[in-house]
Predicted model as a PDB file, atoms N, CA, C, CB and O in Angstrom, pLDDT in the B-factor column:
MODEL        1                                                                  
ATOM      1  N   UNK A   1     105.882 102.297  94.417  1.00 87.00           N  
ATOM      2  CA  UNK A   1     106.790 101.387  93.734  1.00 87.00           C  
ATOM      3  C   UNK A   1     106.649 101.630  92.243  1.00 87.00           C  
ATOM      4  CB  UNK A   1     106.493  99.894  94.098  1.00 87.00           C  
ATOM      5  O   UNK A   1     105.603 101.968  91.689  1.00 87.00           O  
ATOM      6  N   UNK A   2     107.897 101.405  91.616  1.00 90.00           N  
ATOM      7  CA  UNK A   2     107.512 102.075  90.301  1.00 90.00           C  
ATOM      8  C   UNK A   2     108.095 100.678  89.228  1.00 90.00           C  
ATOM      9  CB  UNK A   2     108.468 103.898  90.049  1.00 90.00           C  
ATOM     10  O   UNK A   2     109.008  99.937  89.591  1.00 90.00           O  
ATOM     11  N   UNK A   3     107.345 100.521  87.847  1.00 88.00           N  
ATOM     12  CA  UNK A   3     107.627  99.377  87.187  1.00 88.00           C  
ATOM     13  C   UNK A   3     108.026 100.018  86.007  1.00 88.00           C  
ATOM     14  CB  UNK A   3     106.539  98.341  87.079  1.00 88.00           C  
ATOM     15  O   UNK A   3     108.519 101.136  86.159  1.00 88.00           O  
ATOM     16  N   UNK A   4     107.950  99.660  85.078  1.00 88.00           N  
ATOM     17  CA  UNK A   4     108.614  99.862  83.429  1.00 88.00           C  
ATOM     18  C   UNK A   4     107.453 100.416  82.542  1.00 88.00           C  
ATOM     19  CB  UNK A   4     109.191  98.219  82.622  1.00 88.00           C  
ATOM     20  O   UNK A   4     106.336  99.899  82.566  1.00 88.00           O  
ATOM     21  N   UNK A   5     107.742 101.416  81.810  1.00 87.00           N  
ATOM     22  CA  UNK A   5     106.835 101.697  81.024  1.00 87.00           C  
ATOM     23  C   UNK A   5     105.671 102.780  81.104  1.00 87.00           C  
ATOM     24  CB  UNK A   5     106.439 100.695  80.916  1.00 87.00           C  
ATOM     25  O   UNK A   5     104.836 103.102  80.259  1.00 87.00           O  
ATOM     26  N   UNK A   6     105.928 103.306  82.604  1.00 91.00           N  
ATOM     27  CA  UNK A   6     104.949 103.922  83.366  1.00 91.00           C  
ATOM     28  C   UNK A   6     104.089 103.385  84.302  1.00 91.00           C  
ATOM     29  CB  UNK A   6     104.284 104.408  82.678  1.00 91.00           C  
ATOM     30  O   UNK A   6     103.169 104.044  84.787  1.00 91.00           O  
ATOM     31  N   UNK A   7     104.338 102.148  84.616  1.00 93.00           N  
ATOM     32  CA  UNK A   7     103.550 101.279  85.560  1.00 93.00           C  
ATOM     33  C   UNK A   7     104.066 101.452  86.935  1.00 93.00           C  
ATOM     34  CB  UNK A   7     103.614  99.778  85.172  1.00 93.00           C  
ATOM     35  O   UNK A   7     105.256 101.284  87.202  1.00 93.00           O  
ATOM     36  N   UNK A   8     103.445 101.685  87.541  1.00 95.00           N  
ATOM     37  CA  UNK A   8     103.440 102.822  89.005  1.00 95.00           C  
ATOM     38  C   UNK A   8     102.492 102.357  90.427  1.00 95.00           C  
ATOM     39  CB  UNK A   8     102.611 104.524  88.439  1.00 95.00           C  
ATOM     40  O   UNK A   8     101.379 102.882  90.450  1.00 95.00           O  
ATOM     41  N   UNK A   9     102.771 101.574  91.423  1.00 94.00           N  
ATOM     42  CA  UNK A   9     101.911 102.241  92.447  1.00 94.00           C  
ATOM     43  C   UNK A   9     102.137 103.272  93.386  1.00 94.00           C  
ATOM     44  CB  UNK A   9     101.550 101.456  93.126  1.00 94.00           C  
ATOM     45  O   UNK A   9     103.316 103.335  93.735  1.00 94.00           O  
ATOM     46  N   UNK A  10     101.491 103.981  93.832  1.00 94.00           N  
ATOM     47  CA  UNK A  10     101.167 104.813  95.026  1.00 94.00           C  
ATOM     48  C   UNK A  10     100.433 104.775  96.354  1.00 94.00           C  
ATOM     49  CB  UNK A  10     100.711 105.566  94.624  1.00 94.00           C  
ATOM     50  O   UNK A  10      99.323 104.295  96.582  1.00 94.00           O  
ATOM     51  N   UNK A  11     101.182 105.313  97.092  1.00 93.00           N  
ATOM     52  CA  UNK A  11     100.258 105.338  98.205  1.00 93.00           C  
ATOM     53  C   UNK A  11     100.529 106.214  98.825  1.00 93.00           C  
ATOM     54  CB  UNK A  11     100.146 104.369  98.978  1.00 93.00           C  
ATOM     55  O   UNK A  11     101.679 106.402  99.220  1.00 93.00           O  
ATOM     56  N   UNK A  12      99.500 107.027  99.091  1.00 91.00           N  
ATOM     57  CA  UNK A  12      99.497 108.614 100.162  1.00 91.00           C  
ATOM     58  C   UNK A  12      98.808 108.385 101.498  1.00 91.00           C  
ATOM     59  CB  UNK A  12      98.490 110.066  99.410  1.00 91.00           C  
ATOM     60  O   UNK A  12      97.926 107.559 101.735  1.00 91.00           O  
ATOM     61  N   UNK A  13      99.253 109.083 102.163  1.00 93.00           N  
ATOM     62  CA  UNK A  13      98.955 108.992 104.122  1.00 93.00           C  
ATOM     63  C   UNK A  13      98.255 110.209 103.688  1.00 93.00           C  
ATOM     64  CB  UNK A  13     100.529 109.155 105.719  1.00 93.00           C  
ATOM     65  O   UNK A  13      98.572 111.267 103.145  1.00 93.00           O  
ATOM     66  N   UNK A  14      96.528 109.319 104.404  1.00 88.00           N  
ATOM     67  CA  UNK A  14      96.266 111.078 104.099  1.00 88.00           C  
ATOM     68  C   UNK A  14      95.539 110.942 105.734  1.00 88.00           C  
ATOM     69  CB  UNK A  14      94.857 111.773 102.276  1.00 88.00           C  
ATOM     70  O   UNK A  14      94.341 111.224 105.768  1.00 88.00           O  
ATOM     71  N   UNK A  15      96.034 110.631 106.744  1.00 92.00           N  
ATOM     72  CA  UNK A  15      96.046 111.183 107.904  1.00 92.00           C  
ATOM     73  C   UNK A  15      94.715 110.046 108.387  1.00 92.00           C  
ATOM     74  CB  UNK A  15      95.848 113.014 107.882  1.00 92.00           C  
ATOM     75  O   UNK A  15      93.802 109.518 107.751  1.00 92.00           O  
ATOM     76  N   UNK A  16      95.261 109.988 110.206  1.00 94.00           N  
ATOM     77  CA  UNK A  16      94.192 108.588 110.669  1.00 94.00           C  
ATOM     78  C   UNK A  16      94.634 107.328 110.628  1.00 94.00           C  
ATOM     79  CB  UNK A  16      92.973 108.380 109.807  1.00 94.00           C  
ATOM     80  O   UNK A  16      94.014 106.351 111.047  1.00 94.00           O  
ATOM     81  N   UNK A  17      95.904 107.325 110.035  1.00 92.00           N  
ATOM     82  CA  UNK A  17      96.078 105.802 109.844  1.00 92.00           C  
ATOM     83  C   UNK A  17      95.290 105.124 108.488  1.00 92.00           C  
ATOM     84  CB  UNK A  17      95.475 105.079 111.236  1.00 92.00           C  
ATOM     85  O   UNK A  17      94.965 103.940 108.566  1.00 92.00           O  
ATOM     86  N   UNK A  18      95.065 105.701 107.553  1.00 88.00           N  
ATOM     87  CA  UNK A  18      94.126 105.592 106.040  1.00 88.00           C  
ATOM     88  C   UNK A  18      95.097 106.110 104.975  1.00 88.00           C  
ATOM     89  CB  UNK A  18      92.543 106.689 105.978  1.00 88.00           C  
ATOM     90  O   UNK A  18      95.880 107.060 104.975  1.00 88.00           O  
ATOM     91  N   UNK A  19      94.883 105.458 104.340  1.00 89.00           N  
ATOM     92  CA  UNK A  19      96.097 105.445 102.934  1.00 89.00           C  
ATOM     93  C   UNK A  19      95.128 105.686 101.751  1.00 89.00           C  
ATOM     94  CB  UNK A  19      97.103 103.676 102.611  1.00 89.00           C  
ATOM     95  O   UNK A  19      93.922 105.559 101.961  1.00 89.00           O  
ATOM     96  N   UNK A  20      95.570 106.020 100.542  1.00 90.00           N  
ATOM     97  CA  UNK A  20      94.634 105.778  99.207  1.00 90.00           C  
ATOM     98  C   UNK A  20      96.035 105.131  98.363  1.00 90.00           C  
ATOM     99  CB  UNK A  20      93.730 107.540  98.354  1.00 90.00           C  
ATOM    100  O   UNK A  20      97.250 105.325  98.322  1.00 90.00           O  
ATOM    101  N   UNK A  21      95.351 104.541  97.948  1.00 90.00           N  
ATOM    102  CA  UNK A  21      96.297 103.482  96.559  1.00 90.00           C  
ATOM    103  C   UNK A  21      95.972 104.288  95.433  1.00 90.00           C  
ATOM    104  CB  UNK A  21      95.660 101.561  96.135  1.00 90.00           C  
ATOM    105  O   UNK A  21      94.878 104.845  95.513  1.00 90.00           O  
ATOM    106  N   UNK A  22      96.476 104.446  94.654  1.00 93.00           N  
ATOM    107  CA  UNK A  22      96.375 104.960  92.951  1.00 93.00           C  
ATOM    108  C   UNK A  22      97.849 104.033  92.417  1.00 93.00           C  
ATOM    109  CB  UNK A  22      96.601 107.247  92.660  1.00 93.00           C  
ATOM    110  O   UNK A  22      99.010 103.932  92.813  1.00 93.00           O  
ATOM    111  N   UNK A  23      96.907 103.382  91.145  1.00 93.00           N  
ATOM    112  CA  UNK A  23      97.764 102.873  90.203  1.00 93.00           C  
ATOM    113  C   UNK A  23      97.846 103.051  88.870  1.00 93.00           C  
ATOM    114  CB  UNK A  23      97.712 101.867  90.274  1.00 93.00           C  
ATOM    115  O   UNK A  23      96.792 103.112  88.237  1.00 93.00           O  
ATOM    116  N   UNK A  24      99.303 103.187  88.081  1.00 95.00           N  
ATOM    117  CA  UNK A  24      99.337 103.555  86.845  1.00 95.00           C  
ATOM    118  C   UNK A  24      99.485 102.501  86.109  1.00 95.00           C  
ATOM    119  CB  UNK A  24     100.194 104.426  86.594  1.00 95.00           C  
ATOM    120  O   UNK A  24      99.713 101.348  86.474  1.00 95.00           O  
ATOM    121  N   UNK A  25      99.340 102.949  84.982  1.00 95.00           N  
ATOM    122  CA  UNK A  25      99.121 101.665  83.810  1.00 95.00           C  
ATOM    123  C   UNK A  25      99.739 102.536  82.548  1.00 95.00           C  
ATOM    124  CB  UNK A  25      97.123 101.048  83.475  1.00 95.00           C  
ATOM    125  O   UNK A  25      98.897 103.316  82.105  1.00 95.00           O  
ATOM    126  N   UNK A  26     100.935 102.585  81.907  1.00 94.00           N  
ATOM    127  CA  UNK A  26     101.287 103.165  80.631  1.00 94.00           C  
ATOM    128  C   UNK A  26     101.215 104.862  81.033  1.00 94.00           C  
ATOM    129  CB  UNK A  26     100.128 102.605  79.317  1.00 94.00           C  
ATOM    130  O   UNK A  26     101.121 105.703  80.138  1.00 94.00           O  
ATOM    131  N   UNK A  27     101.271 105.233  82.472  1.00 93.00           N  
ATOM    132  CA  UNK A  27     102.165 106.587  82.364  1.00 93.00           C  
ATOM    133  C   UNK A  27     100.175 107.522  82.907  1.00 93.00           C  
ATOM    134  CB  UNK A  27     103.260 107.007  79.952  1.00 93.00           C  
ATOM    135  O   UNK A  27      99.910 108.722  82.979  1.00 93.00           O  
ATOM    136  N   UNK A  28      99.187 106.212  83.178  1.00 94.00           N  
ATOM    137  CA  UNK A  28      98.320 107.047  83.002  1.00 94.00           C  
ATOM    138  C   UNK A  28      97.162 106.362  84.944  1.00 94.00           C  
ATOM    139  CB  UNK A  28      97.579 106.792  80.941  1.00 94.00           C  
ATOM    140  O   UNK A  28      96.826 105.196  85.154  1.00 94.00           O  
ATOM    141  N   UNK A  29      96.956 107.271  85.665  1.00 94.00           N  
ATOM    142  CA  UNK A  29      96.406 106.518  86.594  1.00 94.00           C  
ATOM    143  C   UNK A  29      94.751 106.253  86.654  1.00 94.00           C  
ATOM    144  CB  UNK A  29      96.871 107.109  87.730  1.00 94.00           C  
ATOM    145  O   UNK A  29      93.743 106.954  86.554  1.00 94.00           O  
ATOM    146  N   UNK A  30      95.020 104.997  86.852  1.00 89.00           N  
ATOM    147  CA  UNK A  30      93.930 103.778  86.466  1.00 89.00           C  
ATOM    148  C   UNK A  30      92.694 103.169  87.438  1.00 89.00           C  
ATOM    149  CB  UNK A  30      94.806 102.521  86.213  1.00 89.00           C  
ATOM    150  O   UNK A  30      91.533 103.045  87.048  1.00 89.00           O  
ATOM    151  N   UNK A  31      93.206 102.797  88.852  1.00 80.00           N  
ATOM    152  CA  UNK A  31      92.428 103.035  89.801  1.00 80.00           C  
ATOM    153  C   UNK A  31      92.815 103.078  90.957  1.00 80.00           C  
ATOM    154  CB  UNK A  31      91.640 102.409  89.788  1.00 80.00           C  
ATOM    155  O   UNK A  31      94.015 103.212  91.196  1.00 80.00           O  
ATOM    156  N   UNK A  32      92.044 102.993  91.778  1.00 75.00           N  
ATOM    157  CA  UNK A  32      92.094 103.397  93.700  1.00 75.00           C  
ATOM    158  C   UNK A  32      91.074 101.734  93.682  1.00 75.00           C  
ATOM    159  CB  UNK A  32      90.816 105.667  94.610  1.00 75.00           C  
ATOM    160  O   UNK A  32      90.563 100.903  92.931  1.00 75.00           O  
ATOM    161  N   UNK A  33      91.276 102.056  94.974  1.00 74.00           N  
ATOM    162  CA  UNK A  33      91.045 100.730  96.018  1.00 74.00           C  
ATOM    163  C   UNK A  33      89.660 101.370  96.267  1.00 74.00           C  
ATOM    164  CB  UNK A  33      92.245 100.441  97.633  1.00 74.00           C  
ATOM    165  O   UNK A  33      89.590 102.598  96.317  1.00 74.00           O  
ATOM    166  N   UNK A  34      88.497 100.573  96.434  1.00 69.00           N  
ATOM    167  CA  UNK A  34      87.384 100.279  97.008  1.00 69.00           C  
ATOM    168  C   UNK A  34      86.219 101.153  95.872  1.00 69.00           C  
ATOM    169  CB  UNK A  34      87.480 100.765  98.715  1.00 69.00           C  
ATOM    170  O   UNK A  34      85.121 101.690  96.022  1.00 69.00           O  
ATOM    171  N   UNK A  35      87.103 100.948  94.780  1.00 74.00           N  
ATOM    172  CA  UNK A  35      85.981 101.204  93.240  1.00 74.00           C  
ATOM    173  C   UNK A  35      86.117 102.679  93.371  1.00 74.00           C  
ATOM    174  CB  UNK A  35      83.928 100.588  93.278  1.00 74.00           C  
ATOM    175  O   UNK A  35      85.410 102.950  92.400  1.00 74.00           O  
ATOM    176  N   UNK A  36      86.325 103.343  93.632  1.00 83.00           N  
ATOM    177  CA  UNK A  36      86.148 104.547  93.984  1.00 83.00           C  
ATOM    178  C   UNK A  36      86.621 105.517  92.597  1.00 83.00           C  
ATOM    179  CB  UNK A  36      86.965 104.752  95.366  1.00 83.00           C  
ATOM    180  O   UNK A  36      87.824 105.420  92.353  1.00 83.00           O  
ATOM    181  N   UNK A  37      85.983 106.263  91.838  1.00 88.00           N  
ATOM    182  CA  UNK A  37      86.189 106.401  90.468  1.00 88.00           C  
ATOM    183  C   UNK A  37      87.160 107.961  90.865  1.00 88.00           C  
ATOM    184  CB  UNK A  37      84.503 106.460  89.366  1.00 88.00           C  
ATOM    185  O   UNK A  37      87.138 108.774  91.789  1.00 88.00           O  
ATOM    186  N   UNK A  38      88.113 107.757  89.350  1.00 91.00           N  
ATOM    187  CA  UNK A  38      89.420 108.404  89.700  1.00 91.00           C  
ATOM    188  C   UNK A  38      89.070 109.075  88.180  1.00 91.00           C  
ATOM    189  CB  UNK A  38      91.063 107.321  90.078  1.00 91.00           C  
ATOM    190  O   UNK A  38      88.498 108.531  87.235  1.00 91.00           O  
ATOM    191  N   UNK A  39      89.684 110.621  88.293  1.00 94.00           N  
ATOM    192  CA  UNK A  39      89.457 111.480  87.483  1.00 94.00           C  
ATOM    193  C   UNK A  39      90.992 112.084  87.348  1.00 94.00           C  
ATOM    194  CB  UNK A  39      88.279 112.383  87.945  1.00 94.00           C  
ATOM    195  O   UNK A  39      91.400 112.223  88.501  1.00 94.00           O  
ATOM    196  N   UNK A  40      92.048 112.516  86.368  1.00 96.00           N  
ATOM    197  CA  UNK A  40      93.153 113.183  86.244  1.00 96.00           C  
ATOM    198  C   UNK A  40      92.763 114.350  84.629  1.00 96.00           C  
ATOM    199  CB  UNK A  40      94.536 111.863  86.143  1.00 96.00           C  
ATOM    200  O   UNK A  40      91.889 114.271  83.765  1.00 96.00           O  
ATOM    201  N   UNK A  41      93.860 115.294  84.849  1.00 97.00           N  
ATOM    202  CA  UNK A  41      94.559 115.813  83.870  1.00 97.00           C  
ATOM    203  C   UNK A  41      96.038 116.349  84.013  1.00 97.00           C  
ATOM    204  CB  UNK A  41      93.807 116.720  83.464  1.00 97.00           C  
ATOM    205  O   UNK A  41      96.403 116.771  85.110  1.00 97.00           O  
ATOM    206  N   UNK A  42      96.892 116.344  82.943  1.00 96.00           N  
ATOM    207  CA  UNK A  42      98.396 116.448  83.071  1.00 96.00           C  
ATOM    208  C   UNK A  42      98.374 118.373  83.045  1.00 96.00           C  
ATOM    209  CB  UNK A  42      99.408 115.445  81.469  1.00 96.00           C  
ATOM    210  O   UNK A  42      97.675 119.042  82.284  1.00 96.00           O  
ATOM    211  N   UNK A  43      99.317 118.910  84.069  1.00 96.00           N  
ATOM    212  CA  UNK A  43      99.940 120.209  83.933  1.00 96.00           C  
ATOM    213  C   UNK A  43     101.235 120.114  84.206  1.00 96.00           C  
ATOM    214  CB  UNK A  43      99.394 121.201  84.722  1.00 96.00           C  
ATOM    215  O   UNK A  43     101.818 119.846  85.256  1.00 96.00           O  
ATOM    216  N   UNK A  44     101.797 120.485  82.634  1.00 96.00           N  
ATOM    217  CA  UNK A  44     103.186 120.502  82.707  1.00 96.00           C  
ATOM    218  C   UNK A  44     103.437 119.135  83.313  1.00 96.00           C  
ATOM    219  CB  UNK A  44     103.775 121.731  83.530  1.00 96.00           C  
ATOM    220  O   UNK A  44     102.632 118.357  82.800  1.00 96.00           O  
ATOM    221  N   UNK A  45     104.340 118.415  84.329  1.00 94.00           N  
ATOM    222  CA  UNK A  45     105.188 117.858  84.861  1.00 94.00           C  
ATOM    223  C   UNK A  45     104.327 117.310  85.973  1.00 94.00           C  
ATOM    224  CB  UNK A  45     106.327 118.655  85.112  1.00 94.00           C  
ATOM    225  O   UNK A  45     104.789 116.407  86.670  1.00 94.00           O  
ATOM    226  N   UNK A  46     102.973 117.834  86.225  1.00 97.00           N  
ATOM    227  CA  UNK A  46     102.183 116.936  87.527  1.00 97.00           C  
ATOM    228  C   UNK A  46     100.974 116.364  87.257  1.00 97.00           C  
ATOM    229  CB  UNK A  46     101.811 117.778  88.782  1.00 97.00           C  
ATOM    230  O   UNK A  46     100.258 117.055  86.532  1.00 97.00           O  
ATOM    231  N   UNK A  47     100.507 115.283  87.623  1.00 97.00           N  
ATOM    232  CA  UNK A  47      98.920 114.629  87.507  1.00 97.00           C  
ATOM    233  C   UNK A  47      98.401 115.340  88.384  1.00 97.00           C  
ATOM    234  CB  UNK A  47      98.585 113.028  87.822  1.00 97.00           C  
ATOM    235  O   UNK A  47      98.953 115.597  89.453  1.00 97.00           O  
ATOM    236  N   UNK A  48      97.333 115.726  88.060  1.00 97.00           N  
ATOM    237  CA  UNK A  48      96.348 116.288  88.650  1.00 97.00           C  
ATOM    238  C   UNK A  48      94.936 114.852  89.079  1.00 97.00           C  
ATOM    239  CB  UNK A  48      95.917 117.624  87.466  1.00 97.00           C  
ATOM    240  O   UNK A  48      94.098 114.269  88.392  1.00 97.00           O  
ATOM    241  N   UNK A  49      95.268 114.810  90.305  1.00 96.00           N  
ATOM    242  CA  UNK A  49      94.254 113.464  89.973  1.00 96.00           C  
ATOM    243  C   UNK A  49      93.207 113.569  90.906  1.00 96.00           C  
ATOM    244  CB  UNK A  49      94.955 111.890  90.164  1.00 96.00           C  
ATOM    245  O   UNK A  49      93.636 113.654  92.056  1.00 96.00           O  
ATOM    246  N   UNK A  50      92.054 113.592  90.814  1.00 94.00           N  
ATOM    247  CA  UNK A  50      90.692 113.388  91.719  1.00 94.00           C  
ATOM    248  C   UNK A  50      89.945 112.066  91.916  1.00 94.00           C  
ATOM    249  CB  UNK A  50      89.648 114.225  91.166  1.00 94.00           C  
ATOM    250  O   UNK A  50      89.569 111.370  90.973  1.00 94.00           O  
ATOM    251  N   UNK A  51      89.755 111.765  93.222  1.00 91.00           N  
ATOM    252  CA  UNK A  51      89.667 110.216  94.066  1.00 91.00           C  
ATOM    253  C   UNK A  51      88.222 110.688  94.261  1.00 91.00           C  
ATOM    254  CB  UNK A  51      90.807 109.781  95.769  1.00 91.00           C  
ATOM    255  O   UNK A  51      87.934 111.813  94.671  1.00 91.00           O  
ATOM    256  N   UNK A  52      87.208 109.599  93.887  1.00 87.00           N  
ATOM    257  CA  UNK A  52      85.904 109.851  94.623  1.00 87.00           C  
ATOM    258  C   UNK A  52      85.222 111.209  94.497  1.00 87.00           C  
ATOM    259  CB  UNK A  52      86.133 109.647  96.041  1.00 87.00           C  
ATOM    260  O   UNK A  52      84.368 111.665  95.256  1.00 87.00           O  
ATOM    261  N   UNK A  53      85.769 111.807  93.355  1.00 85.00           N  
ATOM    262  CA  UNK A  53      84.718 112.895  93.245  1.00 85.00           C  
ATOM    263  C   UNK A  53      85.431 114.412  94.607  1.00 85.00           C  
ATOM    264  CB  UNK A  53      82.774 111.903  93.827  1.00 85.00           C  
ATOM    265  O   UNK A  53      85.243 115.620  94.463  1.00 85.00           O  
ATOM    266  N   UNK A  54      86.134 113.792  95.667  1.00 88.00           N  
ATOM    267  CA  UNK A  54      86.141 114.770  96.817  1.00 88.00           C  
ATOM    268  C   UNK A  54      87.999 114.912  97.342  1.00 88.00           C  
ATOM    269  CB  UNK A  54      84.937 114.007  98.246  1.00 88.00           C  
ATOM    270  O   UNK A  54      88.487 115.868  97.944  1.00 88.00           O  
ATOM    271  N   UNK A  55      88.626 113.827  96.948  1.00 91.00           N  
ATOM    272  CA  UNK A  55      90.142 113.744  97.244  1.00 91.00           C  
ATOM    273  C   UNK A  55      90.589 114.346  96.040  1.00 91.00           C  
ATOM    274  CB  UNK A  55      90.807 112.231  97.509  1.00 91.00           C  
ATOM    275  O   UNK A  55      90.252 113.937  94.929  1.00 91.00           O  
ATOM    276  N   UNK A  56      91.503 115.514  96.282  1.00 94.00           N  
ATOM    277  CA  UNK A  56      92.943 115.556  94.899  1.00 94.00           C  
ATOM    278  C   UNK A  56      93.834 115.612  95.518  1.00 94.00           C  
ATOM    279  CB  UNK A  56      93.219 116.788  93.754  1.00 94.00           C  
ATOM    280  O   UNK A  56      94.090 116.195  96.572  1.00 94.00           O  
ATOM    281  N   UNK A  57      94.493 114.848  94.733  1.00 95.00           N  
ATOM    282  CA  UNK A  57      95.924 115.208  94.958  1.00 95.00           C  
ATOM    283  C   UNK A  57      96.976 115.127  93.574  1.00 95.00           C  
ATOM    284  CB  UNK A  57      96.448 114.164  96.122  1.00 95.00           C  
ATOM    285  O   UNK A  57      96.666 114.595  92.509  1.00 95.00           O  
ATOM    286  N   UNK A  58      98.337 115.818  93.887  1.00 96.00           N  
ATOM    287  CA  UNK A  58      99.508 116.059  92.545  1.00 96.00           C  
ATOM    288  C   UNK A  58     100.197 114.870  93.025  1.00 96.00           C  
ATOM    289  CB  UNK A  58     100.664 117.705  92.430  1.00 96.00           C  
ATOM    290  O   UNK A  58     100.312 114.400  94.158  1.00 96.00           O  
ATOM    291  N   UNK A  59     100.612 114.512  91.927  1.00 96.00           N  
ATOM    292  CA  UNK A  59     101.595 113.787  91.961  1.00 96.00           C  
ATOM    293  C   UNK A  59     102.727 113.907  90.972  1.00 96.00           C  
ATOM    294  CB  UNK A  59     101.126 112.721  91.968  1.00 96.00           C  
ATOM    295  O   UNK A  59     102.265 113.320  89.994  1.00 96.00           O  
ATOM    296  N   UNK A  60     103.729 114.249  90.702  1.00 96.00           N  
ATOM    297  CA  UNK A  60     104.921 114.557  89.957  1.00 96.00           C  
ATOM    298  C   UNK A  60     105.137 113.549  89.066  1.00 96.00           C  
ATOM    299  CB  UNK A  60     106.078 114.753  90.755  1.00 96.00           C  
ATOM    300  O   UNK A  60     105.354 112.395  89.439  1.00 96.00           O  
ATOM    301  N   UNK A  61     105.087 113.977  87.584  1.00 95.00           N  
ATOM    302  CA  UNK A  61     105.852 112.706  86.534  1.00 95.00           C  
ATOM    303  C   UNK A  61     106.990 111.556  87.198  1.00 95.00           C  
ATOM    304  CB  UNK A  61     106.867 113.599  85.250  1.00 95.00           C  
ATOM    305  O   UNK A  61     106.976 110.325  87.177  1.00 95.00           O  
ATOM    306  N   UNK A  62     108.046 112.617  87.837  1.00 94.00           N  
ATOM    307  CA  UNK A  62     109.033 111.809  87.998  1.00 94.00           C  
ATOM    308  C   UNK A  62     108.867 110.346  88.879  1.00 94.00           C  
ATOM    309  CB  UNK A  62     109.962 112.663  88.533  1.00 94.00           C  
ATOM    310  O   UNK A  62     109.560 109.329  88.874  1.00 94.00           O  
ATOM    311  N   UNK A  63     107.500 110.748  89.716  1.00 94.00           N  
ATOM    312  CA  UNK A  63     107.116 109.702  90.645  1.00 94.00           C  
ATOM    313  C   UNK A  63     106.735 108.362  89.728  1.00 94.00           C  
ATOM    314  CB  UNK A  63     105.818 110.244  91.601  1.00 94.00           C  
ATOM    315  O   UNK A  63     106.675 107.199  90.126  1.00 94.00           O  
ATOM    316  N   UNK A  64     106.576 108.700  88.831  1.00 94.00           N  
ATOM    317  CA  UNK A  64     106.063 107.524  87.967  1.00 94.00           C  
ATOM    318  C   UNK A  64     107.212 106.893  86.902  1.00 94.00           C  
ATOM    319  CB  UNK A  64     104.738 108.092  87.077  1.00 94.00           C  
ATOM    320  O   UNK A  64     107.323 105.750  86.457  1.00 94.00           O  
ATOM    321  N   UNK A  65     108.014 108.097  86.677  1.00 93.00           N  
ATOM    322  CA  UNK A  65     109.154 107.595  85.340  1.00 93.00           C  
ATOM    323  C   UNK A  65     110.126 107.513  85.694  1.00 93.00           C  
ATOM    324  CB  UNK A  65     109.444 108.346  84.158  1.00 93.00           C  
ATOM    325  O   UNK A  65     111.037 107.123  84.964  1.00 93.00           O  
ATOM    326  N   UNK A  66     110.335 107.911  87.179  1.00 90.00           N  
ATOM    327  CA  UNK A  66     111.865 108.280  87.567  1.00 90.00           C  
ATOM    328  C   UNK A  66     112.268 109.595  86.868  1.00 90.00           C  
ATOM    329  CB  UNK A  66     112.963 107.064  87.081  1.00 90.00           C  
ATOM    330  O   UNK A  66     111.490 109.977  85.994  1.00 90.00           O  
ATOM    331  N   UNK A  67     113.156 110.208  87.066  1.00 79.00           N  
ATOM    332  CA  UNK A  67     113.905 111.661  87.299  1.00 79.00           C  
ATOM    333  C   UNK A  67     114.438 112.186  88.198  1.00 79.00           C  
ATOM    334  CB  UNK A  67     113.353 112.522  87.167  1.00 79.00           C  
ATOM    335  O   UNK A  67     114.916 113.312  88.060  1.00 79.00           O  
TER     336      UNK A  67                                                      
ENDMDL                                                                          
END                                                                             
């Protein structure tokens, strides 16, 4: 679901019936569900984002700003 400004949630199926949440705050993602510390950097047009040290995943600007 996406809000104004860059304010963004997500949620990915990452298989099992288990989801991960990532949320943005001003275009920038902020956290995951169950404390789990979240690491990104921007290439070009995608977040590069790391969950827990062991999950990555991309996620596309547009997912966050619309495009």
């Amino acid at each position: 679901s996406r809000g104004q400004g860059g304010t963004a949630s997500v949620w990915v199926d990452i298989g099992g019936g288990v989801e991960r949440y990532i949320a943005f705050r001003n275009g920038e993602p902020v956290t995951s569900e169950a404390g789990l510390d979240i690491t990104y950097e921007r290439s070009g047009d995608l977040y590069l984002i790391r969950v827990g040290g062991v999950e990555r995943y991309e996620i596309p600007e547009a997912v966050i700003f619309g495009g």
